[in-house]
N, C-alpha and C positions, 0 to 999 in steps of 0.2 A: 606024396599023397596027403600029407599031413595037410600042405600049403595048401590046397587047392579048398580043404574043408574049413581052414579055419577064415580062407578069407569067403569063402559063403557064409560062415557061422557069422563075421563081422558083418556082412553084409545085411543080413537078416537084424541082427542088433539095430543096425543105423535104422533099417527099414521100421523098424518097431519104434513109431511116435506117439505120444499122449493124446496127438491131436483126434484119434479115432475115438477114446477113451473122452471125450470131451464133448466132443459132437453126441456122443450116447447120450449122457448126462446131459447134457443141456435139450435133447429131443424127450428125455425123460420128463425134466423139469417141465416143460411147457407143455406135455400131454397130461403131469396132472395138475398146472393151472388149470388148464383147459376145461379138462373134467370137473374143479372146483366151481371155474364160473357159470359149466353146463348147468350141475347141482343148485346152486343157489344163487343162481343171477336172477332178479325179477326183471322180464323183459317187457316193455307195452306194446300194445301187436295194435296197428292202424288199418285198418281197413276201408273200403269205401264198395257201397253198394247204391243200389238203386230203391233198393227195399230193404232197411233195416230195421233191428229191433232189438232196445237197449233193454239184457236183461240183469238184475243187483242180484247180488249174493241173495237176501233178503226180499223177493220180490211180495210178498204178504206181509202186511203191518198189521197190529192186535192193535185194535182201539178198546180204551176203556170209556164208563159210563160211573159219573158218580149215583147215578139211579138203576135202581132194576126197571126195567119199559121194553115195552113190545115196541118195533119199526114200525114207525107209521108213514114213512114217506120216506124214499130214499133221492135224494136231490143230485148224484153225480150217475155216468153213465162208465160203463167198462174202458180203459184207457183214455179219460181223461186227464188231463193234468190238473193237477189242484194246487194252491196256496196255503201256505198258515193260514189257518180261522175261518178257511173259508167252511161252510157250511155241506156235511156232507148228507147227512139223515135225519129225521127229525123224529122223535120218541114221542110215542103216546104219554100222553100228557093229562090224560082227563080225571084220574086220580088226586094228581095233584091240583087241578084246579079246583074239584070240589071239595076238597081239603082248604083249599085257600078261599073259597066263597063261604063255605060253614066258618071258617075263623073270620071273616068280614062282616055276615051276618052275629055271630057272637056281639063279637067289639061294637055294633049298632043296638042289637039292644042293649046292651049295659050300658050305652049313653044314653039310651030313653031313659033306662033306669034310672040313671043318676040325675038326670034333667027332671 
């Protein structure tokens, strides 16, 4: 009886390889690449439509004004595209003009003056 056990006991030895023990490890390994490049892969997603519409992280931009002024004319219309420098509203301005026509009438009499 001994014989019969010990050559199933050998048998089972032989039968026991690494290579199971391997194959784990290595399906291990690459389920948590896997999972790393899930996490932190940035992927670009392409799409195509017939009607689209492209929106920024940012889609409002703060314009500043080196003047305080009321809107007096706004020159661009909603989803237009625009350029640098282009022109987009124009500020009441009549403050300022009459502030620059009193300093021009000044500076004309004090040349009467001085003439």
């Amino acid at each position: 009886m001994p014989h019969a056990f010990s050559r199933t006991l050998r048998s089972l030895d032989a039968d026991r390889s690494r290579r199971g023990a391997w194959i784990a490890a290595l399906a291990v390994l690459l389920l948590g690449l896997w999972t790393v490049w899930l996490v932190f892969a940035r992927v670009p997603v392409f799409a195509a439509s017939r009607e689209a519409r492209l929106v920024t992280e940012r889609a409002v931009y703060a314009l500043a004004s080196p003047v305080a002024a009321r809107v007096e004319r706004v020159a661009v219309t909603l989803n237009q595209p625009v350029e640098a420098g282009a022109v987009l509203f124009q500020l009441d301005d009549r403050a300022a003009r009459i502030a620059r026509d009193e300093e021009l009438a000044r500076a004309a009499a004090l040349e009467r003056r001085i003439a």
